[in-house]
Backbone as CSV, one residue per row, in Angstrom:
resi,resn,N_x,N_y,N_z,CA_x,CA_y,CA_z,C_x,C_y,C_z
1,UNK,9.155,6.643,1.519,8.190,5.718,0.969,8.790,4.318,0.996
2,UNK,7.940,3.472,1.647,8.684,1.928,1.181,7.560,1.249,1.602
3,UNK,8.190,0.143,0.016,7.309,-0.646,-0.710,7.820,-2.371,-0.162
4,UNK,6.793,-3.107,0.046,6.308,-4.178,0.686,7.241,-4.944,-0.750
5,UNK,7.619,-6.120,-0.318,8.004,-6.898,-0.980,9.665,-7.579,-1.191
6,UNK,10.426,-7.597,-0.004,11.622,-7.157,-0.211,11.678,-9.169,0.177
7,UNK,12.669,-9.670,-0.854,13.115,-10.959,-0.846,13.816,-11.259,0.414
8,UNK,13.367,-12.609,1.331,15.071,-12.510,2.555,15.257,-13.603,2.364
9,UNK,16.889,-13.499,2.766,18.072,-14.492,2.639,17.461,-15.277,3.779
10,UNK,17.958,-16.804,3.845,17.998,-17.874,4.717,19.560,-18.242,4.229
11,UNK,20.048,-18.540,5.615,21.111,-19.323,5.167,21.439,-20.175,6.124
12,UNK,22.195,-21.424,5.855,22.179,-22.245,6.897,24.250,-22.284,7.401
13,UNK,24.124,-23.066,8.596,25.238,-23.543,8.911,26.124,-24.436,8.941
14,UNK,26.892,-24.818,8.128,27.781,-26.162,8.169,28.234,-26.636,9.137
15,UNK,27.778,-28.185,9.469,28.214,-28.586,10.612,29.879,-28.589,11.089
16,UNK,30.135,-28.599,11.990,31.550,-28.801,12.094,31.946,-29.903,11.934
17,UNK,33.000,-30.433,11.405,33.592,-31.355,11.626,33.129,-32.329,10.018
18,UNK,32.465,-31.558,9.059,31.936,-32.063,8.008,33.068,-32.012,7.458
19,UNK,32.785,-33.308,6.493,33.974,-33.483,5.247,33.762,-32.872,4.208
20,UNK,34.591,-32.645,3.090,34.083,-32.064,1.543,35.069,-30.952,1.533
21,UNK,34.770,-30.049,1.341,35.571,-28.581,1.307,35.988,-28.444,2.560
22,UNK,35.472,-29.178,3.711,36.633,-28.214,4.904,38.067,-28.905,4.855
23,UNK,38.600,-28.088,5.013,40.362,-28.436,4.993,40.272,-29.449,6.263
24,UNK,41.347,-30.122,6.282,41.574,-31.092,7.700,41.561,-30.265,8.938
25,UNK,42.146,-28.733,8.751,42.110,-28.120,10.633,40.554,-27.761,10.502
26,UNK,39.687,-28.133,9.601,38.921,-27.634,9.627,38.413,-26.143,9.356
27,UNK,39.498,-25.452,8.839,39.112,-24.092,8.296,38.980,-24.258,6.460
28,UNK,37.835,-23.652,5.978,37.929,-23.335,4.376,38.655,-22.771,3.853
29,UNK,39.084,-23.312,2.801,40.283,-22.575,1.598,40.071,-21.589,1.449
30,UNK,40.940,-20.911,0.980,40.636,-19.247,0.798,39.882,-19.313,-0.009
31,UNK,39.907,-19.926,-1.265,39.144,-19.725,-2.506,37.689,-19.825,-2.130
32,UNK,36.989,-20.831,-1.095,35.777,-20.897,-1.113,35.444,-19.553,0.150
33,UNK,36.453,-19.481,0.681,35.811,-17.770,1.942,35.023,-16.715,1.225
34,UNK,36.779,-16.334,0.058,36.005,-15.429,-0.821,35.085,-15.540,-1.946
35,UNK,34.253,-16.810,-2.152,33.436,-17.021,-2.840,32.170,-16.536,-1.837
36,UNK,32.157,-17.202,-0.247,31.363,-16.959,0.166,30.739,-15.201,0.338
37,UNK,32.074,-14.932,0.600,31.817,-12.981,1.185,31.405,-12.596,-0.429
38,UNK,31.906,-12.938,-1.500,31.286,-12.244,-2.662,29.669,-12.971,-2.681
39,UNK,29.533,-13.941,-2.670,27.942,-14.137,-2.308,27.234,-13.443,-1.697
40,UNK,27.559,-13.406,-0.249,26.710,-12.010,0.564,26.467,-11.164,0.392
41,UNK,27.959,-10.517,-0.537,27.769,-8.899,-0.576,26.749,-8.886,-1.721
42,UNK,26.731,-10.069,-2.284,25.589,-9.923,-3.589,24.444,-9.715,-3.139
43,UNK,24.173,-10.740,-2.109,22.716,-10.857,-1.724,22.645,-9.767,-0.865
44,UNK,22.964,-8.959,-0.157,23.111,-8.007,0.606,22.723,-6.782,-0.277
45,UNK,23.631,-6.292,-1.818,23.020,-6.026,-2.595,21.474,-5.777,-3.265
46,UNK,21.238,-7.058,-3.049,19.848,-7.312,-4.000,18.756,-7.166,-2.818
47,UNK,18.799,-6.912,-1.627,18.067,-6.454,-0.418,18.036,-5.346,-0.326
48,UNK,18.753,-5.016,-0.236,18.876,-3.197,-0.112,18.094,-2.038,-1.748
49,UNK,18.530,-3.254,-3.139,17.513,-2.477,-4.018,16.529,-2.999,-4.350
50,UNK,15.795,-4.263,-3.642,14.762,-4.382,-3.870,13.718,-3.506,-3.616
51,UNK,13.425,-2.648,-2.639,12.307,-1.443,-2.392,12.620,-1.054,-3.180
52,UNK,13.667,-0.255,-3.839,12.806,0.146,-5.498,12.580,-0.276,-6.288
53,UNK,13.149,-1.712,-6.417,12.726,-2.446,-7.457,11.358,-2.510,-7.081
54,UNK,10.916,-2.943,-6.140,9.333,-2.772,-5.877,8.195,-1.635,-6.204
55,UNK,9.064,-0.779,-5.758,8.314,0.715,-6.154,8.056,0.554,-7.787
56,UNK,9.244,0.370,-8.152,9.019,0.353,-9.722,7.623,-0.015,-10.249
57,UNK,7.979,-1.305,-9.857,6.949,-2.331,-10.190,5.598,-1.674,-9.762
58,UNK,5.706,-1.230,-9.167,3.837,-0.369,-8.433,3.376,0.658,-9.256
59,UNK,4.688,1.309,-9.902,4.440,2.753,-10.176,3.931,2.189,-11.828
60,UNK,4.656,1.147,-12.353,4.774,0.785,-13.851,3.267,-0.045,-13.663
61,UNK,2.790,-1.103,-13.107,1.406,-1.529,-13.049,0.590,-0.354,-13.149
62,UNK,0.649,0.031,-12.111,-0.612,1.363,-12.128,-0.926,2.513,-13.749
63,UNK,0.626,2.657,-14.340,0.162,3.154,-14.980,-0.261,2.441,-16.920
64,UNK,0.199,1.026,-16.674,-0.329,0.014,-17.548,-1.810,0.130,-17.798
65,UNK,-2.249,0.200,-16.820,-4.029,0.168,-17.139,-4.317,-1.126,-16.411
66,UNK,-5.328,-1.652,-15.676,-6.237,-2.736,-14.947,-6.159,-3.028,-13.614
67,UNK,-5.572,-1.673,-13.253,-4.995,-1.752,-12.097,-5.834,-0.750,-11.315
68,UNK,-5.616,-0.507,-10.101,-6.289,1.083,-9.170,-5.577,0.568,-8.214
69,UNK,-5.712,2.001,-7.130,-5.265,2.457,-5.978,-6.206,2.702,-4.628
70,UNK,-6.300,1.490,-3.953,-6.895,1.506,-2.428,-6.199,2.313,-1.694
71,UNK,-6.229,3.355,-0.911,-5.515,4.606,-0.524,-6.525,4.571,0.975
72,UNK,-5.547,4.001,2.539,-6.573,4.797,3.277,-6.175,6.240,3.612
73,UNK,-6.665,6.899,4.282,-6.858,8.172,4.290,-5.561,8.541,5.077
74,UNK,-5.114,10.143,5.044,-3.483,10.059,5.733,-3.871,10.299,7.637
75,UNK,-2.952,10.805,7.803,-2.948,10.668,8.991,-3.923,11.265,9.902
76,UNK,-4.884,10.336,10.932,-5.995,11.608,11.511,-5.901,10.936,12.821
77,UNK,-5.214,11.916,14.223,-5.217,10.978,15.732,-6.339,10.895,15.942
78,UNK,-6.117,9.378,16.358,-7.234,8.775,17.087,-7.664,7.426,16.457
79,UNK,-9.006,6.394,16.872,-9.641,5.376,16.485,-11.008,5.857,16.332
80,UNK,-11.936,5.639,15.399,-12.976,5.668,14.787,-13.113,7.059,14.827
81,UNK,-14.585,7.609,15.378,-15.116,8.963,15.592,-15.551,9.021,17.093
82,UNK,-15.540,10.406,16.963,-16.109,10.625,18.459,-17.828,10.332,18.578
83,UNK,-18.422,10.467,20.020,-19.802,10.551,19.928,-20.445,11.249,19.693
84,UNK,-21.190,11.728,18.757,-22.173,12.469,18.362,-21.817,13.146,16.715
85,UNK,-20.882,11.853,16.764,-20.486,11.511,15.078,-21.812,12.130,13.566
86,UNK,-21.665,13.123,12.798,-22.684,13.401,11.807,-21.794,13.330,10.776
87,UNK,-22.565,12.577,9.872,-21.725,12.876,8.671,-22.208,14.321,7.362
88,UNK,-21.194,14.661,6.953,-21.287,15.845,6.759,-21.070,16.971,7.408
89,UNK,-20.680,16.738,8.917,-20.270,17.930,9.820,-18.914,17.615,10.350
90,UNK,-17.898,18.100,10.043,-16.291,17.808,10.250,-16.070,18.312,11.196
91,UNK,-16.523,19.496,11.913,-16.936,19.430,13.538,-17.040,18.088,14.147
92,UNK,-17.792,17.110,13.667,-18.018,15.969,15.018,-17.165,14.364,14.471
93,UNK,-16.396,14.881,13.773,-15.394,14.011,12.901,-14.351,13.883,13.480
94,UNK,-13.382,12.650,13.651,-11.725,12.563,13.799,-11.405,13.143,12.095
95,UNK,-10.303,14.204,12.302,-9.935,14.783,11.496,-8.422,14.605,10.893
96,UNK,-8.358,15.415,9.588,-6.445,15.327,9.772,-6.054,15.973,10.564
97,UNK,-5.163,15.781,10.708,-4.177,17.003,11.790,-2.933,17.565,10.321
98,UNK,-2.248,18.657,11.419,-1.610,19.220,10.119,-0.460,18.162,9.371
99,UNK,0.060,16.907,10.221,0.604,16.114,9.456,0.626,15.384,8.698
100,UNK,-1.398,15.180,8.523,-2.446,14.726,7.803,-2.086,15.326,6.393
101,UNK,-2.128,16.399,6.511,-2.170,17.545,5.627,-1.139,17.313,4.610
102,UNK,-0.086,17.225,5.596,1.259,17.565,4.418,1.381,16.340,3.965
103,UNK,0.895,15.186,4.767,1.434,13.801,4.400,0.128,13.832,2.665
104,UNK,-0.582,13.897,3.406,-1.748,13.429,1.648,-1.127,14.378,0.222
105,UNK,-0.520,15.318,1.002,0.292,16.083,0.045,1.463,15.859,-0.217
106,UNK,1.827,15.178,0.255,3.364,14.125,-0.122,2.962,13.467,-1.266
107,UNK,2.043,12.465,-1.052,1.482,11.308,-1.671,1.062,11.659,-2.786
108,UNK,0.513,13.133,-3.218,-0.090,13.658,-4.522,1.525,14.064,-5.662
109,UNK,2.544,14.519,-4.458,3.569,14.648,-5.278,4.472,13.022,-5.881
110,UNK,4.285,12.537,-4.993,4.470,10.944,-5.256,4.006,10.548,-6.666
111,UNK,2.763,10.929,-7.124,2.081,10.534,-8.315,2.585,11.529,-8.769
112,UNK,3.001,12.641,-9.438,2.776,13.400,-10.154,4.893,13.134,-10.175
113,UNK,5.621,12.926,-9.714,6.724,12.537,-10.009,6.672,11.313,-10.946
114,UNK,5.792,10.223,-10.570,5.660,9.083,-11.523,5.381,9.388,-12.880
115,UNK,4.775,10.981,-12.856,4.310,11.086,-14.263,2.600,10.682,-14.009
116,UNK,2.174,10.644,-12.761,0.566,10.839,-12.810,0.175,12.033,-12.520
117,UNK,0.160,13.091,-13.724,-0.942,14.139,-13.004,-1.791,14.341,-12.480
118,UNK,-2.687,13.302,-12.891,-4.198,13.425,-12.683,-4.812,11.965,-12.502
119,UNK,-5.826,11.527,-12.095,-6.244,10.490,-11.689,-7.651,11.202,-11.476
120,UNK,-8.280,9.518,-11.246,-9.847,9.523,-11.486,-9.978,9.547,-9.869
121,UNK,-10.400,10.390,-8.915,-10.532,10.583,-7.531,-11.759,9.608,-6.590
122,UNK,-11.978,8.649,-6.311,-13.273,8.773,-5.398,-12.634,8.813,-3.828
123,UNK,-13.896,9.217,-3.116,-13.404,9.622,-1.584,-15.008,8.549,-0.603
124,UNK,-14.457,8.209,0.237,-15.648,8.093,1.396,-15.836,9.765,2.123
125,UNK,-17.124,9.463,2.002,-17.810,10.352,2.758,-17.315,11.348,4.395
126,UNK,-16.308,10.382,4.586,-15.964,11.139,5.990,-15.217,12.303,5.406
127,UNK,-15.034,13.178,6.173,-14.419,14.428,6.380,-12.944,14.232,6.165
128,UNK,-12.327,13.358,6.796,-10.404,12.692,6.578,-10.397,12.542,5.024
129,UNK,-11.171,11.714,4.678,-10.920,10.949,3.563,-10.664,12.059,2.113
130,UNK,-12.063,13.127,2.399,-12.171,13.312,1.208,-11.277,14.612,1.520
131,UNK,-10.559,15.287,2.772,-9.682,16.033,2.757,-8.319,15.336,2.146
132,UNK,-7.996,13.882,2.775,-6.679,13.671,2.073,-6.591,13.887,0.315
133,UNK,-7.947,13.086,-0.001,-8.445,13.019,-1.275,-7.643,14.656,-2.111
134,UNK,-8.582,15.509,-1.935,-8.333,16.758,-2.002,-6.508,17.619,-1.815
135,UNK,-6.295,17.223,-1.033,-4.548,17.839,-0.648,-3.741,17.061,-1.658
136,UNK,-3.829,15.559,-2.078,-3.103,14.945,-3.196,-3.345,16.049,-4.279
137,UNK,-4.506,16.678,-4.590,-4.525,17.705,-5.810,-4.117,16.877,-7.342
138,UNK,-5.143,15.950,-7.523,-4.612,14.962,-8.735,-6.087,15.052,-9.387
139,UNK,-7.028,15.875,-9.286,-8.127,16.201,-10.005,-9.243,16.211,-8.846
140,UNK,-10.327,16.448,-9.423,-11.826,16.442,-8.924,-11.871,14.955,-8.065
141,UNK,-12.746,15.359,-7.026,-13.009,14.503,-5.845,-14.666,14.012,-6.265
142,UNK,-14.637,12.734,-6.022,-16.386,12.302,-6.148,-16.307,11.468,-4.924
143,UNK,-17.190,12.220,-4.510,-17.766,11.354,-3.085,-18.448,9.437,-3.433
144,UNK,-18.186,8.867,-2.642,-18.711,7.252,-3.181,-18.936,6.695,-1.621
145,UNK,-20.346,6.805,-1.281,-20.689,5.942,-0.330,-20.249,4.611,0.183
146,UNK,-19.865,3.723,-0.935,-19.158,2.535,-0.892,-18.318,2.282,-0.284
147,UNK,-17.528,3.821,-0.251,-16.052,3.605,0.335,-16.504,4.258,1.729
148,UNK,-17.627,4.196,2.275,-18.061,4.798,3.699,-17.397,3.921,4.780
149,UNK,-17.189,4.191,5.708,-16.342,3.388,6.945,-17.629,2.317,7.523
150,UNK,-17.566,1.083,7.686,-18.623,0.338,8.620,-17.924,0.147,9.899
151,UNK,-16.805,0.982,10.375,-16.329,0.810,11.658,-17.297,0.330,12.366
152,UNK,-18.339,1.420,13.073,-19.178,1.270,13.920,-20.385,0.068,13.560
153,UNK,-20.716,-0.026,12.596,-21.696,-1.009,12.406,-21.266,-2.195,11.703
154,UNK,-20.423,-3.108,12.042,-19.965,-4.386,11.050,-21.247,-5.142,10.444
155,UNK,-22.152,-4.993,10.722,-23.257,-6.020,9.898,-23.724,-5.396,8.498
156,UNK,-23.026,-4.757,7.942,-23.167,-3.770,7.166,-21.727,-4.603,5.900
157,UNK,-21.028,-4.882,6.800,-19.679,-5.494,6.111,-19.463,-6.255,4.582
158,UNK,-20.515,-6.915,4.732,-20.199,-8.088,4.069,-20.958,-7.316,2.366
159,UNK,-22.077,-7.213,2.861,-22.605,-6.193,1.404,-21.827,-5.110,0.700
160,UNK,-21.646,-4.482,1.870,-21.238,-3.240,1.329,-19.912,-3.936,0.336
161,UNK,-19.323,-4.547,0.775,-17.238,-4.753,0.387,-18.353,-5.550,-1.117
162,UNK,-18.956,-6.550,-1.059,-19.872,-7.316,-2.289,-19.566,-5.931,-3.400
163,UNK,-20.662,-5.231,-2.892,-21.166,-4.005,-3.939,-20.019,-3.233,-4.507
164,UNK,-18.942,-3.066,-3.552,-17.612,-2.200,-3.816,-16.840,-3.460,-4.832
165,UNK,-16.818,-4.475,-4.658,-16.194,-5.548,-5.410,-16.858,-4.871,-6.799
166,UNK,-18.096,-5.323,-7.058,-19.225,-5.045,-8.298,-18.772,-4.070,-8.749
167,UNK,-18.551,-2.897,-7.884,-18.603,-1.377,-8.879,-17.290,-1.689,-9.174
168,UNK,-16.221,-1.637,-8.596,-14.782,-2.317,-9.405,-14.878,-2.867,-10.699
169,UNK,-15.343,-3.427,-10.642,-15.707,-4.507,-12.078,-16.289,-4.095,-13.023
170,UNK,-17.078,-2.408,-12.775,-17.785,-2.299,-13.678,-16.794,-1.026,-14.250
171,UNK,-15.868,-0.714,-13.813,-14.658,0.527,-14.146,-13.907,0.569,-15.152
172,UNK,-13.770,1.355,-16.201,-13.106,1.294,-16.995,-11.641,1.721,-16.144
173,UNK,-10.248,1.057,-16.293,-9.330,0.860,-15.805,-8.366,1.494,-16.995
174,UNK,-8.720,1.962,-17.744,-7.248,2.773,-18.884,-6.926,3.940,-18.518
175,UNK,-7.363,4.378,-17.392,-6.496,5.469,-16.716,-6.759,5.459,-15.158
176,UNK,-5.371,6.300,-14.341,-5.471,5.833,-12.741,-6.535,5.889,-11.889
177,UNK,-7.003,5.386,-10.963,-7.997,5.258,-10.559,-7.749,5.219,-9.102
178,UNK,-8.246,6.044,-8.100,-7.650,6.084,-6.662,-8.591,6.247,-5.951
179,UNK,-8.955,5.393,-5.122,-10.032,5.170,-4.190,-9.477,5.354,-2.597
180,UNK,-10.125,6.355,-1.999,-9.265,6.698,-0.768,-10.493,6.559,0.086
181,UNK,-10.368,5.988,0.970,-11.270,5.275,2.228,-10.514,4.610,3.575
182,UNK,-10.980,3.610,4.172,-10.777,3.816,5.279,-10.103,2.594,6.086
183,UNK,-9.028,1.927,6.820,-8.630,0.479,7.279,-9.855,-0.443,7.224
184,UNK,-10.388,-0.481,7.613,-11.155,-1.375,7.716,-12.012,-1.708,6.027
185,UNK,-12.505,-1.205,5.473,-13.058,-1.334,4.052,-11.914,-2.103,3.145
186,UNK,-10.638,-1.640,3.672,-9.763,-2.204,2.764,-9.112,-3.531,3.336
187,UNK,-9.072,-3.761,4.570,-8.948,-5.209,5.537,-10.103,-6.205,4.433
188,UNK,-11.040,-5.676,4.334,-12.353,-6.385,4.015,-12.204,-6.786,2.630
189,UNK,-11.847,-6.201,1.848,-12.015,-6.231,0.786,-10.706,-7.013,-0.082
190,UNK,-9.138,-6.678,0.939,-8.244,-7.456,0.473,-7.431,-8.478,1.364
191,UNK,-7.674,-7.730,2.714,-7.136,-8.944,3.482,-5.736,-7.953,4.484
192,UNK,-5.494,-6.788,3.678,-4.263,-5.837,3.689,-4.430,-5.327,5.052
193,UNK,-4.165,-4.562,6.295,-4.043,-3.729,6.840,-3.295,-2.794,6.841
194,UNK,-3.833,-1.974,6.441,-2.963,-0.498,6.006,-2.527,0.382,7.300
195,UNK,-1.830,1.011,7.275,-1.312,2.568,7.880,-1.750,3.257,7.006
196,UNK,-1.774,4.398,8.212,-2.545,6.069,7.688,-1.780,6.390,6.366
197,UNK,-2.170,6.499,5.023,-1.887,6.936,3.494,-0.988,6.012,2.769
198,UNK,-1.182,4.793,3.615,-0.571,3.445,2.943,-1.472,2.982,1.587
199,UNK,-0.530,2.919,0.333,-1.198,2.835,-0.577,-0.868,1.188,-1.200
200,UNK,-2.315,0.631,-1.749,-2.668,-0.743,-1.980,-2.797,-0.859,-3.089
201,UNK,-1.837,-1.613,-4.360,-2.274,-1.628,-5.858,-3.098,-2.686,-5.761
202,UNK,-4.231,-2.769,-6.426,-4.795,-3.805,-6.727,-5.026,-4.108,-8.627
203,UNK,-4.723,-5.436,-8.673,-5.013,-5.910,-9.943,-6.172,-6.120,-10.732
204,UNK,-7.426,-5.583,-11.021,-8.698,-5.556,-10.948,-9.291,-6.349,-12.759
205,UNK,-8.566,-6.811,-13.027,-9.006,-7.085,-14.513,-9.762,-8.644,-14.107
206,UNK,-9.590,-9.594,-12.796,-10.352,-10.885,-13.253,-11.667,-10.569,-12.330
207,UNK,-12.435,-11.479,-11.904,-13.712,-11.190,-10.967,-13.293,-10.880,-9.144
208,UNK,-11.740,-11.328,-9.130,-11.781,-10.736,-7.634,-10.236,-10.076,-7.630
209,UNK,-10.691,-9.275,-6.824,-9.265,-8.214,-6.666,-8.330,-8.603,-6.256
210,UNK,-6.908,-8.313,-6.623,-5.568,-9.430,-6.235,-4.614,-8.215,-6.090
211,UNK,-4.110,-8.177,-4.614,-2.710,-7.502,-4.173,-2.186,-7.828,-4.698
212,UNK,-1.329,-6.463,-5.421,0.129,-6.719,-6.638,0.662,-6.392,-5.822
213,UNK,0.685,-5.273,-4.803,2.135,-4.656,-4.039,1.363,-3.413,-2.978
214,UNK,1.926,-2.980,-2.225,1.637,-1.825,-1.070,2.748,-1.089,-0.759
215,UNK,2.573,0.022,-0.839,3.545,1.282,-0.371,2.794,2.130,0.804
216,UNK,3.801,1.905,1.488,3.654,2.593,2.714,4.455,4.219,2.555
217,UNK,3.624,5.209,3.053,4.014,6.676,2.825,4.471,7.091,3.827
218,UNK,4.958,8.351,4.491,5.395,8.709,6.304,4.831,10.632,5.517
């Protein structure tokens, strides 16, 4: 699992031939070398635990309350659907595959290590979605049109993400809340592009939704 947010170093180069601390041959005193290498190894340090410091931070929002979980669906080969696409028939659906499977079931143990048993479920309508939905095993699944894919039809876009904004707003947020749908709904709605069971905290308490952090799953 790793979580978006990791601080990076810039550092620059001292010219040669600068005055101040360089010695006359031009090499630095010992005292300032090993000031420098203990600097690095610091910052070198604080890179390497920032992903969990990040995680933290995702796992501790979410379970504060005003928060939810944009979840697209785990892994299913391919781009959109095939032709002769029905919804409700997972026959004519891009599906999970079995890595689909275990991965959405990673992600359910993910929560339930945090100490989330259970969560408030909605799924889009496709067949992926509300299977990943389902394999997390973190309660009852409710289907929500909202979170339907407008892959194929973008003129559909702009309302639909409106209305999904609205019903957000109208959610009571004092317990987890995980909305699993599809790249594109969630491009729309936050700006994010996700990977397959890449999960999106969003901050939902003012009138528009604000990326706190994203964890990416494998």
């Amino acid at each position: 699992m790793t979580a978006r947010g990791t601080e990076y170093l810039r550092s620059g180069r001292a010219r040669s031939g600068s005055a101040g601390l360089m010695g006359v041959s031009g090499v630095r005193p010992r005292w300032l070398r090993q000031g420098l290498v203990s600097l690095l190894l610091a910052c070198s340090a604080a890179l390497l635990a920032s992903p969990a410091l990040a995680q933290d931070r995702f796992w501790s929002a979410l379970r504060q309350g005003g928060h939810l979980v944009l979840m697209r669906h785990a892994l299913a080969p391919g781009t959109g659907d095939p032709a002769g696409f029905r919804l409700g028939d997972c026959s004519t659906q891009r599906n999970l595959d079995a890595r689909g499977r275990e991965q959405a079931r990673r992600i359910g143990e993910l929560f339930r290590a945090q100490g989330i048993a259970s969560a408030r479920l909605y799924s889009s309508q496709w067949c992926r979605c509300v299977e990943s939905a389902e394999e997390m095993a973190l309660g009852e699944v409710t289907a929500l049109p909202l979170l339907n894919s407008f892959f194929r039809d973008r003129s559909t876009a702009a309302q639909q993400t409106e209305q999904l904004r609205q019903w957000i707003q109208s959610q009571p947020l004092d317990q987890p809340l995980v909305l699993v749908t599809h790249q594109v709904n969630i491009t729309a709605l936050t700006g994010v592009f996700p990977s397959s069971g890449e999960l999106v905290l969003i901050d939902a308490r003012g009138e528009q939704p604000v990326v706190v952090a994203t964890l990416e799953t494998r």
